[in-house]
Structure formats: structure tokens, C-alpha cells
C-alpha positions as CSV (number, residue, x, y, z in Angstrom):
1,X,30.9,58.7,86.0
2,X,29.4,62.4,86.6
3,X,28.6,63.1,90.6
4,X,24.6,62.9,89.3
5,X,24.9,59.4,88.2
6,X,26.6,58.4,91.2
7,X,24.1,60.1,93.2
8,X,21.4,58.3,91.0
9,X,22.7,54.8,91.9
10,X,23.4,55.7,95.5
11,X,19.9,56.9,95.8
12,X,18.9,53.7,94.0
13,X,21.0,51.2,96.1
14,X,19.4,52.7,98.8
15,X,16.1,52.5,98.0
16,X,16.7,48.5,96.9
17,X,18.0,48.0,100.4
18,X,14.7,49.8,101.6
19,X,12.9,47.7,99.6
20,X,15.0,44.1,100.7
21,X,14.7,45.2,104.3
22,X,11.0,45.8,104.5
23,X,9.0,43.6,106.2
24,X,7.5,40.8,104.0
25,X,3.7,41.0,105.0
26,X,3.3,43.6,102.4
27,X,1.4,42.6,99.1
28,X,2.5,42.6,95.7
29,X,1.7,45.3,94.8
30,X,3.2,47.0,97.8
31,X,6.9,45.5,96.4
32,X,6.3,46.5,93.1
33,X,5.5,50.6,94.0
34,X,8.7,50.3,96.4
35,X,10.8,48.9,93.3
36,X,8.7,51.2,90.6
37,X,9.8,54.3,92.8
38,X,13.4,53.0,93.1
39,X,13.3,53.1,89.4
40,X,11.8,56.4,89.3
41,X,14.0,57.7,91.5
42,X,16.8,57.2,89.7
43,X,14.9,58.6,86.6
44,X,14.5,62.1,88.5
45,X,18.1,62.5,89.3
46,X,19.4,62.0,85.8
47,X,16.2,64.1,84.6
48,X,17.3,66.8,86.7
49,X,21.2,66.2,86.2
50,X,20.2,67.0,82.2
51,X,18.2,70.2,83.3
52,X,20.9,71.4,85.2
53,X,23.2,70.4,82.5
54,X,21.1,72.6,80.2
55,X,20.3,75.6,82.5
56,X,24.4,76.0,82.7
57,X,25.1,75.8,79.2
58,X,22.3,78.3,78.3
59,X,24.1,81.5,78.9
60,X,27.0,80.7,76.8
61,X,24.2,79.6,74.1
62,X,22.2,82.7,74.5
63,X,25.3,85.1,73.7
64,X,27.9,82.8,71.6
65,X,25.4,83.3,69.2
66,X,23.8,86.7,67.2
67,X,20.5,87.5,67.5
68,X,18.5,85.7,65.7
69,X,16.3,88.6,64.5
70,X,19.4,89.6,62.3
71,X,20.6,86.4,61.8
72,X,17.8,83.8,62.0
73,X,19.0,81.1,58.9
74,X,22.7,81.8,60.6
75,X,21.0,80.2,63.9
76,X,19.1,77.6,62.7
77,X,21.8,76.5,61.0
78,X,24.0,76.4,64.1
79,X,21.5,74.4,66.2
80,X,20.7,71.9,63.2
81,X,24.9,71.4,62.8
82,X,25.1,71.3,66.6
83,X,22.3,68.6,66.8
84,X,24.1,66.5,64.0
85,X,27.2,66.7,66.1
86,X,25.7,66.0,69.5
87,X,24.0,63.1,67.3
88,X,27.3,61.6,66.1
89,X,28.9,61.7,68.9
90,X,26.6,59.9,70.7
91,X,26.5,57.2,68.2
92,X,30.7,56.7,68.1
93,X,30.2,56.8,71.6
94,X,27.9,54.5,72.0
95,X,29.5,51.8,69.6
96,X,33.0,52.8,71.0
97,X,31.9,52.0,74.4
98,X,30.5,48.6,73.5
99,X,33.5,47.7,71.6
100,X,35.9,48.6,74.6
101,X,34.2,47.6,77.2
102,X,32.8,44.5,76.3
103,X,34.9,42.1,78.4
104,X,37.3,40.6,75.7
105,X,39.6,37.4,75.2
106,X,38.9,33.7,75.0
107,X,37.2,32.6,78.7
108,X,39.2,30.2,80.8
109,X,38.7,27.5,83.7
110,X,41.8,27.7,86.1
111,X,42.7,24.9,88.3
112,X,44.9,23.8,90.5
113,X,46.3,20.5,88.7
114,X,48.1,19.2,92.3
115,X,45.5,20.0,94.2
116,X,44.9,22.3,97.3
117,X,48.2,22.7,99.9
118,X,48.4,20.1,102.2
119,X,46.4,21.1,105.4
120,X,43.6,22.5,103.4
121,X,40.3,21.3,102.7
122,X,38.4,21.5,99.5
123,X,34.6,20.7,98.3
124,X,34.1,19.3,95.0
125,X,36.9,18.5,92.4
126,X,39.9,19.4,94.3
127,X,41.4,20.2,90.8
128,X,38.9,23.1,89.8
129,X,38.6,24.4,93.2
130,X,40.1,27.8,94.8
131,X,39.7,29.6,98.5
132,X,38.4,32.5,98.7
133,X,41.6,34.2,99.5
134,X,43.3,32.8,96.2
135,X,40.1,34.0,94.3
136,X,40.8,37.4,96.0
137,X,44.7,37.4,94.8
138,X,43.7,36.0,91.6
139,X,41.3,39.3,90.3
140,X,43.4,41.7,91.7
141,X,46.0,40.6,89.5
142,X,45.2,43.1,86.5
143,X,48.2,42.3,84.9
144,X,47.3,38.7,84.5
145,X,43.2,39.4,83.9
146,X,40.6,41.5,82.4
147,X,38.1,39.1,84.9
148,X,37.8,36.6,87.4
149,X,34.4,34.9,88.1
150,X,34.1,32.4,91.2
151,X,30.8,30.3,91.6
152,X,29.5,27.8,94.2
153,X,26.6,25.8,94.3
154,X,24.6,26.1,97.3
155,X,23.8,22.4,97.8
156,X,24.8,19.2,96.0
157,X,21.1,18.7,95.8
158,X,18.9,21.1,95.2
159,X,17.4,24.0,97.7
160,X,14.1,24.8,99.4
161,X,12.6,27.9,97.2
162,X,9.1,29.2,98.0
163,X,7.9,31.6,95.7
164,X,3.9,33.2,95.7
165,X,3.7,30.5,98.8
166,X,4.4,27.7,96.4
167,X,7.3,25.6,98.1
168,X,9.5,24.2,95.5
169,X,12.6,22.8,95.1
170,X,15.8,24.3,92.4
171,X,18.6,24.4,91.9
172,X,21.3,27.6,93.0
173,X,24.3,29.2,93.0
174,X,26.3,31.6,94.5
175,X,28.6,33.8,92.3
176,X,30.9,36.7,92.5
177,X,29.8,40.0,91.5
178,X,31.2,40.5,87.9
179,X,29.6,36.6,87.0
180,X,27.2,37.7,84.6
181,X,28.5,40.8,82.9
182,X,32.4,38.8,83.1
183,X,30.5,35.8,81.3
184,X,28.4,38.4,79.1
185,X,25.3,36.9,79.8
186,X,22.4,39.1,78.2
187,X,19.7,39.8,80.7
188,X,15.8,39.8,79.9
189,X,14.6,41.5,82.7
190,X,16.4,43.5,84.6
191,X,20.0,43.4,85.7
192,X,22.7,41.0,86.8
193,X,25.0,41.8,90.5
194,X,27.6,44.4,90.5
195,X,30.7,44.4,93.1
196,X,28.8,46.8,95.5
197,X,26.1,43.4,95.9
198,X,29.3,41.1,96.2
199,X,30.9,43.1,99.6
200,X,27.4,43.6,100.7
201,X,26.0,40.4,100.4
202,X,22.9,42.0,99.2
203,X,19.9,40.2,99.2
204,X,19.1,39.9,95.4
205,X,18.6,37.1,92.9
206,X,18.6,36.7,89.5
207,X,16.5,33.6,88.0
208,X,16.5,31.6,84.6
209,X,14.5,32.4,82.1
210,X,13.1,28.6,82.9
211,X,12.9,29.3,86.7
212,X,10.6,32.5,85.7
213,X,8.6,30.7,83.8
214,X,7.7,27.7,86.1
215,X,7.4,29.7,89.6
216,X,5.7,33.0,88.3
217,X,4.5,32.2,84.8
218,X,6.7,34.7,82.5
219,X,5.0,37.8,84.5
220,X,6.3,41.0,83.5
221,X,6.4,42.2,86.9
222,X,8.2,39.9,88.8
223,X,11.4,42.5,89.3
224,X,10.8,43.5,93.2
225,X,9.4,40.3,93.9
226,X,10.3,38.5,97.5
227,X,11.1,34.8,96.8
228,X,12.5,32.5,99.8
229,X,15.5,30.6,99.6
230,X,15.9,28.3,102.5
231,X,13.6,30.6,104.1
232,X,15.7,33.9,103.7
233,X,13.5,36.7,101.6
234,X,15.7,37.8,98.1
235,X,14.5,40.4,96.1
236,X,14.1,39.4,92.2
237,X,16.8,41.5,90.9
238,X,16.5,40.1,87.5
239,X,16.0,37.1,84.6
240,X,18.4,35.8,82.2
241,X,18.2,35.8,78.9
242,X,17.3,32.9,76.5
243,X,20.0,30.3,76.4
244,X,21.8,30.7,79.7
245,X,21.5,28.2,82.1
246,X,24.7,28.2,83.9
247,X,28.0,27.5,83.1
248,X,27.5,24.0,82.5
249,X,24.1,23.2,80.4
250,X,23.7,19.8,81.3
251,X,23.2,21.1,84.9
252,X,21.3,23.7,84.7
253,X,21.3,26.2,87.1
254,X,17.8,27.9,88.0
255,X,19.0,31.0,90.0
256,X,21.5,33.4,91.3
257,X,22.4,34.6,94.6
258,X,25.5,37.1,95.6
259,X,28.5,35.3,97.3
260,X,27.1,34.7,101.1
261,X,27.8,34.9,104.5
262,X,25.2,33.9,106.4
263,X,25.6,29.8,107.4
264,X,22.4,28.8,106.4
265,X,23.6,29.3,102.5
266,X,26.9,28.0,102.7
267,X,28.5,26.9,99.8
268,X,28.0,23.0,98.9
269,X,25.2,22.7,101.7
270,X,28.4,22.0,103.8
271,X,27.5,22.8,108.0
272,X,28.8,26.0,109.0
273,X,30.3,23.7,112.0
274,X,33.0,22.6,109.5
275,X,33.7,25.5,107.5
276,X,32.3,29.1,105.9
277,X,33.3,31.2,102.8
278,X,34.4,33.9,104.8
279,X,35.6,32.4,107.8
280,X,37.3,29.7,106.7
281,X,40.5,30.8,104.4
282,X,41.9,27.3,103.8
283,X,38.7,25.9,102.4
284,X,38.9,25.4,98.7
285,X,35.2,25.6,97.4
286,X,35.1,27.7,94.7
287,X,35.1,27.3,91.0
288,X,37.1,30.0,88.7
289,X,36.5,31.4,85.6
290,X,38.8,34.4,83.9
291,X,39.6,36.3,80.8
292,X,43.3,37.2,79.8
293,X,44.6,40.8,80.0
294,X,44.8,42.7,77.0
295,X,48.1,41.4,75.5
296,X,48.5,38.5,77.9
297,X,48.6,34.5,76.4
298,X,48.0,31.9,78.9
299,X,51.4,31.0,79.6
300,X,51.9,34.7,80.6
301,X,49.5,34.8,82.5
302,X,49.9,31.5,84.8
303,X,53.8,33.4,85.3
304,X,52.2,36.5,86.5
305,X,49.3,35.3,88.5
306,X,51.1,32.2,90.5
307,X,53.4,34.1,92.9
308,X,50.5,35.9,94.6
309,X,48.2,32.4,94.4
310,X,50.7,30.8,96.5
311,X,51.0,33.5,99.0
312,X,47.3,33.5,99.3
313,X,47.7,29.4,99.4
314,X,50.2,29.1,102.5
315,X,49.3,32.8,104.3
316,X,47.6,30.8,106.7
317,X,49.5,27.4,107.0
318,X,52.7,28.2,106.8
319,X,55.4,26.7,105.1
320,X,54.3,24.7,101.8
321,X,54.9,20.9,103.3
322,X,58.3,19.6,101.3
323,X,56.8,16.1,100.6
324,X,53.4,17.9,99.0
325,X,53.6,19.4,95.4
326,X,53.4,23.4,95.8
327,X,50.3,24.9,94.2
328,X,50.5,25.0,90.9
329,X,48.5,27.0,88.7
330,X,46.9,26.3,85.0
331,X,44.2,27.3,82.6
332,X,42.0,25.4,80.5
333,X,40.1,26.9,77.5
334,X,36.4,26.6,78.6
335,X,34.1,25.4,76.5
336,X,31.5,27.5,74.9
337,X,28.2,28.4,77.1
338,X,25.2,29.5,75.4
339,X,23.4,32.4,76.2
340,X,27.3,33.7,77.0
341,X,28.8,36.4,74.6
């Protein structure tokens, strides 16, 4: 990425965090300028990264070439082949990068099929759940996966939501950074989380295209937007596409929050009294998705990935108890999620 771009989506990240941070007696149309000139923002940089771009090649343009009063079809020729070539290459590029980078390989569910070690606790199936130290150890084994997605709900039931000063109840999750682009969900408005919201716990969600349509009636501009989840202010960073609903359809999910740290949206409505994501490693409360490495079969990659889970597992207990089965490690194909690529 060139030092403009980053500079763009610094300047960007900052002005979202102005934007989350500012009080919440402004009106709606006070949100939507602050996110319109976060947008534009970003659209100045690169607009000026290309000038500059241009200003820099110009000498070598101006004096590569003859003049053009003694060779004028010589020049326009030049600049029409140089156009086709700028034009091709940005159409291989283009399709090259979606080919490559599109996240590859059938999707997986790991679990755990003996459970959590003994001395840990868990939330949910004990079979499907992970800490967030074993998620950790899991995704930064490369060799093993392209991707690892975690996911929480935030309640067993569903949460308090206000949006407009309408108090509602919905459903929600909290997910791991690379959750939408891992799963390929396509977005309709907006954009999904990136790591950078993960590690920040930035407050940002993204809601169903359902959610979107029952709170603020399919408007356009909801992007900017405060809603309130249990009474905390998030920022509508986007809206899914047709189709998704979570990963499991017949409960759908209606939005999206970065994983959390604050104790009022712990994971599973559990009270921060018991335990927290981040301050409790030996609770076992979140679900796992992945992709395969390139070149990797599932077998491979249980080998590869299963050392490191069980010195995540027993960092903080100790010595695996002899008369509990060890962590074991295994992945099931998951079944297909619409609105999922």
C-alpha cells in the first residue's frame, strides 16, 4: 500500500473516531457531514496522491518524447498506446487481485471434540467453543490457515437496541475483525471491520439488510448513524448484503459489533463478576470458523495447528490433568451460508 493510501485511511480512522467520540446531542444531519467529510477526506488524499503522481512523471513525459510540432501523429500515437497499456493493466490487475485475494478453500467449524481442559470454563456447546487465547494461537498459525473467524453472541436472548429513540429489542453478535471479508459476505452499504477495529474495540456496527429495514426504513443515509446497544452509542459502519444473516440462518443475527471489552457487552450476557473476553483466558466462549492454507488438507492442518492450541489451552493452568482427555483439535466442513461467497 503506497505512504498516500495509508495516510488516506489514517486520516480516515481518525476522523471515524472523531465522529464515534462526539457527543451524541448532535442531529442527523450533524453525523452525516462528520461521516460525509470522513469520506471526503479520504477522497482529497488520494486526489492529491494522483496529482502528485502526475506532477512527477511529467518531466520525463515532457522530454522522453519529440516535439510534437515535428512529430505530432508520433505523439498521439504514443499517448493512445500508453493509455491502452495503462488500461490493460489495470484490468489484469484488477481481475488478478480478486482472484488472489479472495479468501480461498472450503470454510470449516473447529471444535474441540473432548471439550475444554479441565479447570476451564466454557459458555455454550463446550464442543464448538475456544478461549480467546486459543483463537489467538489458532490465526497466527499461517501454516495451518488462510483465516480464522471467532463470533459470540452478546446474550442468549436478545439485546436492548434504541435506534431514532425507538427502543427495540435484536439480536447481536460480537466477531473478530476478518468475520465478514474471511466469510466473503458482500456488503450493501458500506464496509464490514478490519483488524485495526478488532484491537481497538472501535465502536462501529454493521446491521442486516433486515435490521436496516425495520429500525431506519432502508434509508440511504444511515452510514454515520448513532444507534444504542445496551445504551452504549455505535456508529453504523455498514449493512449487509441480501442473503446474510449470520452464520446460522435459522437464527438470524440482526447486527454486528467488534470483539468487546467493556463488561456491559460481554459475550453470552454472562456478568463480568464471573468472567470477561479479555480478562478471563480460561473461558471458552467463542465459536471458530477457518479456511485452510494454500496446499493444506484438514488432516494437515489439525497436525500443524494442535501443538500451539494446547500451549494456549494449559498456559494458564498448568499441567493438562492425567485423568482428563488433552485438548484435541478437529474440523468440520461447515455448511453453506447464504449471502457468504
Amino acid at each position: 500500500m503506497s505512504t498516500c493510501r495509508r495516510e488516506a485511511d489514517d486520516t480516515l480512522h481518525y476522523q471515524w473516531r472523531v465522529v464515534l467520540h462526539a457527543e451524541t446531542k448532535g442531529t442527523k444531519d450533524d453525523e452525516q457531514l462528520r461521516f460525509a467529510n470522513a469520506v471526503g477526506m479520504q477522497q482529497q488524499v488520494m486526489a492529491a496522491s494522483a496529482s502528485i503522481a502526475v506532477a512527477k512523471a511529467w518531466p520525463g513525459l515532457r522530454f522522453g518524447f519529440p516535439r510534437p510540432r515535428r512529430f505530432p501523429v508520433f505523439v498521439l500515437t504514443a499517448i493512445l498506446t500508453l493509455a491502452l497499456v495503462i488500461g490493460a493493466a489495470t484490468a489484469i490487475f484488477s481481475v488478478t487481485h480478486g482472484v488472489l485475494l479472495r479468501t480461498p478453500g472450503q470454510l470449516y467449524s473447529l471444535h474441540v471434540p473432548t471439550g475444554p481442559p479441565s479447570g476451564a470454563s466454557s459458555s455454550g456447546d463446550a464442543t464448538t467453543s475456544f478461549s480467546r487465547p486459543a483463537f489467538e494461537a489458532l490465526r497466527q498459525n499461517r501454516r495451518a490457515f488462510s483465516e480464522v473467524m471467532a463470533f459470540a453472541p452478546l446474550s442468549k436472548d436478545k439485546v436492548a437496541v434504541q435506534a431514532r429513540g425507538a427502543p427495540q429489542e435484536e439480536t447481536g453478535e460480537m466477531v473478530s475483525g476478518n468475520f465478514f471479508s474471511g466469510l466473503g459476505v458482500k456488503m450493501l452499504l458500506g464496509t464490514g471491520f478490519n483488524l485495526e477495529d478488532e484491537r481497538r474495540h472501535t465502536p462501529m456496527v454493521v446491521l442486516s439488510l433486515d435490521c436496516w429495514t425495520k429500525l431506519f426504513q432502508r434509508d440511504p443515509g444511515v452510514l454515520g448513524q448513532t444507534i444504542y446497544i445496551k445504551g452504549i452509542p455505535f456508529a453504523i459502519l455498514g449493512v449487509t448484503g441480501e442473503g446474510f444473516s449470520g452464520v446460522d440462518p435459522s437464527q438470524p443475527t440482526d447486527f454486528w459489533i467488534p470483539l468487546e471489552s467493556r463488561p456491559e457487552l460481554n459475550p453470552w450476557g454472562n456478568s463480568p463478576d464471573e468472567n470477561t473476553l479479555y480478562g478471563s483466558p480460561n473461558w471458552w466462549c467463542l465459536r471458530l470458523l477457518a479456511r485452510l492454507a494454500r496446499g493444506v488438507d484438514a488432516q494437515g492442518a489439525v497436525a500443524e495447528a494442535t501443538p500451539g492450541l494446547e500451549t494456549a489451552a494449559y498456559a494458564s493452568l498448568g499441567k493438562p490433568d492425567p485423568s482428563h482427555p488433552k485438548v484435541m483439535l478437529a474440523l468440520v466442513p461447515a455448511k453453506d451460508i447464504p449471502g457468504a461467497d
